[in-house]
N, C-alpha and C positions, 0 to 999 in steps of 0.2 A: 373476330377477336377470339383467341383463345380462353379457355375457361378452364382448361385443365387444373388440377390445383397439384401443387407439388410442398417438399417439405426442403426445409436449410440442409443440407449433409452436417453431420456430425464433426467432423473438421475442419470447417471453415471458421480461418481465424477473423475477430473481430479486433483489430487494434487501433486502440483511439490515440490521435497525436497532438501535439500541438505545437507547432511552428513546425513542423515535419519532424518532431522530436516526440520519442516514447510516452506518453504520459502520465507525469505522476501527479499526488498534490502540489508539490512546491511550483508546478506550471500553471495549475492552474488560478491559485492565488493571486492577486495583481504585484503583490510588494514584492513575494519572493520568486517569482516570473521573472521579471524583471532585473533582481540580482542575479537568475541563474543567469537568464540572456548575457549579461555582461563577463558576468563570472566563472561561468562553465562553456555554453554554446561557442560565442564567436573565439573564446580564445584556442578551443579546440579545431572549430572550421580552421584559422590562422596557422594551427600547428600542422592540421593536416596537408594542408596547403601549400606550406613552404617544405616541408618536407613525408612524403606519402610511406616513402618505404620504411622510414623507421619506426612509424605505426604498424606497418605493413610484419615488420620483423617482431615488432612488441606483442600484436595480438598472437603469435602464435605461441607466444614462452609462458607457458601454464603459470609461473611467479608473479607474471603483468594481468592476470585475470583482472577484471574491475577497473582496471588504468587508465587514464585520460587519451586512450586509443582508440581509434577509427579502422573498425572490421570492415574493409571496402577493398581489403585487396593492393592498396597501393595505386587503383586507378580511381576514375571517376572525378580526379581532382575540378574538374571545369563545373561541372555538377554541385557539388560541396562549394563553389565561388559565387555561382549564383544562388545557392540557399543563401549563401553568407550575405550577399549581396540584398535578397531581399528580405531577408531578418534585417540588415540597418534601415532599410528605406521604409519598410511595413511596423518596425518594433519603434522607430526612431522615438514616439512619445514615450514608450516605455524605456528608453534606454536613458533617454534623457532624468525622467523619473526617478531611477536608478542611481545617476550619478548626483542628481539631487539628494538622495539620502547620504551616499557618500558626503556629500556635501554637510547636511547636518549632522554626521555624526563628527566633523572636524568642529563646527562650529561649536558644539556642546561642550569638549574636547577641551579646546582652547579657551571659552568664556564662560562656560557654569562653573562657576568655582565655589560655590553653595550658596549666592546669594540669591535673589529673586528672582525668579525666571520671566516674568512677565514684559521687562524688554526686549527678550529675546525673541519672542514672538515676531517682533517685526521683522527680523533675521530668518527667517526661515526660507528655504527657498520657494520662490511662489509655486510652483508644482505641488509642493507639498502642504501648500497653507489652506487649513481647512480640515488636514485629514489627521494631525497630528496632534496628542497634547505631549507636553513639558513635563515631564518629572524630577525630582532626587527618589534616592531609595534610600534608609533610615542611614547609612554610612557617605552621604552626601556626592555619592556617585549619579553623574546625571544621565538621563536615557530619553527614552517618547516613545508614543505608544501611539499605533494609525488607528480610527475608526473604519475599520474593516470592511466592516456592512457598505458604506458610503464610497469604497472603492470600487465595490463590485457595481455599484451604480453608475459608476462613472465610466468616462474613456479609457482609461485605465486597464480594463475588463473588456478587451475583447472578440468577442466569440467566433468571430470570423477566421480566427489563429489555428480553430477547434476542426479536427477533419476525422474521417475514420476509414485505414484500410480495409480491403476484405482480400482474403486466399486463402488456399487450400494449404494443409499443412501435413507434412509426410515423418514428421520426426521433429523431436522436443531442441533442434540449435537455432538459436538465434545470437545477432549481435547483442554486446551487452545492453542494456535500455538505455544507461545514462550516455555513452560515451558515441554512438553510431546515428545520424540521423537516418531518414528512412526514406531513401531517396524514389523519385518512379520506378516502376518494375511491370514488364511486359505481363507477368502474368495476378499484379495485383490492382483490382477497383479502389480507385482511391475519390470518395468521396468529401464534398466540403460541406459535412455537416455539425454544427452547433450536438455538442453532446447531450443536450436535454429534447433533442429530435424526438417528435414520437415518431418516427421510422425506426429510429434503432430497435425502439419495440416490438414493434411490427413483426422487423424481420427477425429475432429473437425469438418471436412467438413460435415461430415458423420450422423451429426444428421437431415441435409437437402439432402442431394443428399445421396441415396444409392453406395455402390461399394460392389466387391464381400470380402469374407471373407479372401479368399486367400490373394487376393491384399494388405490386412491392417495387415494382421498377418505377412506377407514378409516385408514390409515396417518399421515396427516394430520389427522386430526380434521376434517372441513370439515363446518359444520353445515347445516343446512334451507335457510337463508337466502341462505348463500354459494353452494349446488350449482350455479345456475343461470350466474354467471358463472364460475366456476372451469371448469365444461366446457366455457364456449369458448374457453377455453386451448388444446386439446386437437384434433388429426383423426387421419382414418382415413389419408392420406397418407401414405405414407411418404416419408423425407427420402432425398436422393441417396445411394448407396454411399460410404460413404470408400473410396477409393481405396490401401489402405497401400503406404507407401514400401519399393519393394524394391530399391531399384537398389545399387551398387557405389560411388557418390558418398557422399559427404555432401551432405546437404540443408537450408539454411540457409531459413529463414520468417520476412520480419518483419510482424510482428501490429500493429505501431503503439505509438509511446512508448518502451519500454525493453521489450517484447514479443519475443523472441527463441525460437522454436524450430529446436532441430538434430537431425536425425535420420540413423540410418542404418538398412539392413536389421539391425540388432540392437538398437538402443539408441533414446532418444527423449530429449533434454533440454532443456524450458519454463525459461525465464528470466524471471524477476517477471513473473506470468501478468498480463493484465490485456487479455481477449477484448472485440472489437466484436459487439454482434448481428444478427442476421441478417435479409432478410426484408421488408426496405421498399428501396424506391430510393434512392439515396444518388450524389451526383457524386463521391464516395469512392471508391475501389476497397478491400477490406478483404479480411482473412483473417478467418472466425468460427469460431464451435464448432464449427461443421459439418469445419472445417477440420484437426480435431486428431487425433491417435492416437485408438487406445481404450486402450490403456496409455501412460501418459509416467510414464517410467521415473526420472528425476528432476528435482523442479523447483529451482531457484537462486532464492532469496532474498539481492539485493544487501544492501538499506538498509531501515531500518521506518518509513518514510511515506505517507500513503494511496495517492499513486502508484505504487505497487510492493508493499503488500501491499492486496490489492484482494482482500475477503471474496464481494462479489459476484461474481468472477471465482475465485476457491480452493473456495468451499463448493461449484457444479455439477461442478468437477472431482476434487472429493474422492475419488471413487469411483474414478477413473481412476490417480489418484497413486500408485506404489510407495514414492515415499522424498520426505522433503524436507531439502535443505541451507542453514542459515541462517547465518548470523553467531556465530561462538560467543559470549557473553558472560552471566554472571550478574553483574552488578556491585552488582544492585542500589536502582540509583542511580533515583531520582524520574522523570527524563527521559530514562532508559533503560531500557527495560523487557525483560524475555527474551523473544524470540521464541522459541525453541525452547520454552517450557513452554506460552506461551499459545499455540501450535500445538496441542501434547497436550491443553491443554485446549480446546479446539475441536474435538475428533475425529480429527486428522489423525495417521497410523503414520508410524512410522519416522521420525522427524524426529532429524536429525543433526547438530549444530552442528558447522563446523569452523573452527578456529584460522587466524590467519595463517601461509601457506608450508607451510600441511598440506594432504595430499594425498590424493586418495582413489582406486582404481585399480577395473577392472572390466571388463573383455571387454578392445580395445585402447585404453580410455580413461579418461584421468585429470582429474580437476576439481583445481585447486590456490586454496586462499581466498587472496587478493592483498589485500595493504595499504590502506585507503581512506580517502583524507586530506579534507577539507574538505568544504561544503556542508551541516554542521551548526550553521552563526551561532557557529563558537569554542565548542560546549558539548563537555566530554567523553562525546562518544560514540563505546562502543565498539560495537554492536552495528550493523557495518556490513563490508562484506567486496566487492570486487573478485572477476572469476571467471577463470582460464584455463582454458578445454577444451581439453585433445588427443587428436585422436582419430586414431590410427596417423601420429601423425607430425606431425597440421595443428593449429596452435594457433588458436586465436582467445580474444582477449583482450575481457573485457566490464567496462568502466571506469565504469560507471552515471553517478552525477553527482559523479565527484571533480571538484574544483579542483586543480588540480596545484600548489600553492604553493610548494613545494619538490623540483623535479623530481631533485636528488638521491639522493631515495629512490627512485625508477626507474632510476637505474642500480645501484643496490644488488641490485635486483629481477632486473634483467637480467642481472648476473651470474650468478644463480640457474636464470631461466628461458629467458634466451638471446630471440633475434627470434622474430616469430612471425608471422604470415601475415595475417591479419584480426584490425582493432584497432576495439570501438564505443567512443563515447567521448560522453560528455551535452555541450553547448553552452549551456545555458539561464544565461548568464555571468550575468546580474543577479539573479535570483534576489528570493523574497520576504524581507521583514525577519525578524528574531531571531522577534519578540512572532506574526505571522503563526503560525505553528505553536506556540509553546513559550509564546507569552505568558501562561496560564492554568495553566502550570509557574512562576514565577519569583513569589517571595514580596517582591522587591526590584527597585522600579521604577527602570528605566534610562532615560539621557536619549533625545531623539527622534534626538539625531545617533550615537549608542551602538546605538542599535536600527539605525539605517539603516545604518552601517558592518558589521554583522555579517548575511549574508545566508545565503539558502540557495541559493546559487550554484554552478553548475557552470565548467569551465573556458572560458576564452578564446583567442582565435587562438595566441596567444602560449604560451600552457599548451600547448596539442594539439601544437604545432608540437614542441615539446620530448619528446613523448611519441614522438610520428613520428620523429624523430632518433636518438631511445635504441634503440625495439625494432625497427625498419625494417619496420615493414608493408608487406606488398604492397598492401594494400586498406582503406583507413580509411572509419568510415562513422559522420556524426552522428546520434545518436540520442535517446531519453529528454527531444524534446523538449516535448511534450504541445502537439503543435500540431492534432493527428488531432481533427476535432468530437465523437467521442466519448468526447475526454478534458477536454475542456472545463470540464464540471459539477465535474471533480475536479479539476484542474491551475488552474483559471481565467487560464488562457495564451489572448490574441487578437495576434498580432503580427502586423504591418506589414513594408515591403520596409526601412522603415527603423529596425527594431524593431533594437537592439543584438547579441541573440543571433543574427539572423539576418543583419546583418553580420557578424559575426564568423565565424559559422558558414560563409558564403560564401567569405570570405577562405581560411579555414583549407581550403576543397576547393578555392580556386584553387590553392594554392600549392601541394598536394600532387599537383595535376593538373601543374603545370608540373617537377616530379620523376617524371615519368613513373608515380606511383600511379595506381588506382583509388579515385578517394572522390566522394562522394555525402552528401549530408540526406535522409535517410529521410522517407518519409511514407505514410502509406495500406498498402500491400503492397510485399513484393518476396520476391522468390525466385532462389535463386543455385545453383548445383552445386559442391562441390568436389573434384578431386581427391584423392585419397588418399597422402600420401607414402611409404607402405607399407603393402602388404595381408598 
């Protein structure tokens, strides 16, 4: 038996799927699974199906970035017929599921007409009986709401769907996530593993502490067939020392997109993780894996969209996480799903939701969940949260992708939290449509001018300018705008000098420059020191 121990290569990607599809939350949720399957998957497989090349001609026209297109080249269609094929046969209770909500949302539709909902109950479709209750909302519109928890218990949920590639990656392109399933590939291990595997730890562990080969290939299951490529994932190398931060400062790291780590000699906290990798030449400058604690101590969960919970970036660090804080919310609600349970159910400890203006204390530092208004197309959602970190004294404020619509409610804020030093703030002002994301949630089609009016937009010069005035940063800094080529595949952001966000974005650091601020659009790396207003 060999015993040699080796270490993971620095580039080897870890990407988790589900149904051979990228993974985000909305997958792994059972309700909105379920819709995308109906809603997004099989009608894309159908479109690529019946016709290859016009995908084939779409993914190359920079305008169709993000498009309901299939990066496969125009071939592969037989491939794409059997995924399709066994997504009906393997998803069928989930599809079914699916059409059942369809189902109750006609029935509410046509019979709540604000009198008592109690004989409706018996109307529900049986799939769904048990998991639903009945509501009005105070304007006599009626809805329902799944117990959630009780889904993930069920058939509903499950983990079998859940697998994870591995390969070596030589440059930051990929298909976009939403729109390319991920079909075999000669040179990738695709394993059928449940994402709360302690192997995925394992082998995570592994890009720092050696073990032997055996150990990881047992632990994983990896058969006859696979050993050969799976070991050259793998050297005898060792990777550079991390270097752990000891100094007296604070130390601010940006990782790219809405990527924030802050550290001091006692504490560590990762903000919506979402790492570049390592290992190839890149006219990028980046922070990677390589670059992180071996403990972070807590990570911040702004908002729950694939750019910001990023399972390929959460599951290699699972092992490293003490605690994670998310959005409080169980609402419920179809296109709001809890983050805090489907955390638990994924493996991950100690997950925390907190409330708006609640605060959580710890060495000299306090995290406070802040208000976060807009860039959900008008839908209510609550599972979203704003971050203030103090840490002896120095605040920094992380405003992800609100739209400041009503800058009112920052000064509400302010009276509460007062100015604060360093302010991130999203710029991505246009933003993709309602249907973009949610479209495969909504059982009632909107017009194309309804769709286009409601984005997923972050703020404009005008918003930021308003936030800078309230809480008087010293130091503003745009961020979260997935302009990094490593966000590409996800964000499907290509902008220009003359790209909206990125006027805006200019303006809002001219003018904070001409107030004698600090500000800046992040991009690629940076790294800052900061004093401490009290030791």
């Amino acid at each position: 038996m060999n015993e040699k121990k080796v270490y993971l290569k620095s580039n080897v990607v870890l990407e988790p799927l589900i149904d051979r599809w990228y993974a985000w939350s909305h997958l792994v949720s059972p309700a909105t699974a379920a819709l995308n399957i109906i809603g997004r998957h099989i009608p894309l497989m159908e479109s690529y199906i019946s016709a290859p090349d016009i995908h084939a001609q779409a993914v190359k026209n920079p305008k169709m970035l993000g498009g309901p297109f299939m990066d496969l080249g125009g071939v592969r269609v037989e491939e794409v017929d059997e995924l399709r094929k066994n997504t009906l046969q393997k998803r069928e209770l989930l599809i079914q599921f699916a059409n059942a909500v369809k189902e109750l949302d006609r029935l509410l539709l046509l019979e709540a007409q604000g009198f008592g909902l109690e004989k409706l109950y018996k109307k529900i479709p049986d799939l769904l009986k048990g998991y639903v209750e009945l509501y009005y909302d105070r304007n006599n519109n009626p809805g329902f709401r799944f117990f959630e928890s009780l889904l993930y218990q069920s058939e509903y949920y499950d983990k079998s769907t859940q697998s994870i590639s591995l390969w070596i990656t030589s440059n930051d392109h990929r298909p976009f996530c939403l729109s390319t399933p991920r079909l075999n590939n000669i040179n990738v291990v695709h394993l059928n593993l449940p994402f709360e595997h302690e192997g995925i730890d394992e082998l995570a562990k592994m890009k720092r502490i050696p073990q032997t080969l055996e150990y990881v290939k047992t632990i994983l299951g990896i058969s006859k067939s696979q050993e050969t490529l799976f070991e050259a994932f793998f050297t005898e190398i060792a990777p550079l020392n991390y270097k752990e931060y000891k100094g007296e400062k604070i130390r601010m790291r940006y990782f790219g997109h809405a990527c924030i780590l802050i550290e001091t000699k006692d504490v560590s906290i990762l903000v919506d993780p979402l790492i570049s990798y390592y290992g190839y030449q890149s006219e990028v400058d980046r922070f990677s894996f390589e670059d992180l604690p071996d403990i972070i101590d807590y990570v911040l969960i702004t908002h729950n969209h694939q750019d910001h919970i990023l399972f390929e970036t959460l599951l290699p660090l699972r092992h490293k996480i003490k605690n994670v804080i998310v959005p409080s919310s169980a609402s419920g609600k179809l296109e709001d799903p809890d983050i805090k349970l489907m955390f638990n159910v994924l493996g991950f400890k100690n997950v925390i939701s907190l409330s708006e203006m609640e605060t959580i204390r710890f060495y000299d530092v306090s995290i406070v969940g802040l208000p976060f208004i807009g860039e959900h197309s008008d839908l209510n959602i609550l599972t979203k949260s704003c971050f203030l970190v103090e840490i002896s004294g120095f605040k920094l404020m992380f405003l992800a992708d609100s739209r400041i619509v009503e800058s009112t409610l920052y000064k509400h804020i302010h009276k509460s939290i007062g100015d604060v030093d360093v302010m991130f703030l999203g710029m991505e002002c246009d933003g993709a449509p309602l249907t973009w994301l949610y479209g495969p949630l909504m059982s009632k089609k909107i017009t194309r001018d309804q769709d286009g009016s409601r984005r997923l937009a972050g703020s404009n010069c005008q918003e930021g300018m308003s936030l800078v005035d309230i809480f008087h940063p010293k130091e503003i800094y745009v961020y979260a705008m997935g302009q990094e080529p490593w966000i590409e595949f996800i964000s499907s952001v290509r902008y220009t000098d003359e790209s909206n966000p990125i006027v805006q974005s200019n303006a809002l650091v001219k003018l904070c420059k001409e107030k004698g601020l600090i500000a800046e659009r992040l991009y690629g790396e940076k790294e800052l020191l900061y004093q401490r207003q009290r030791i």
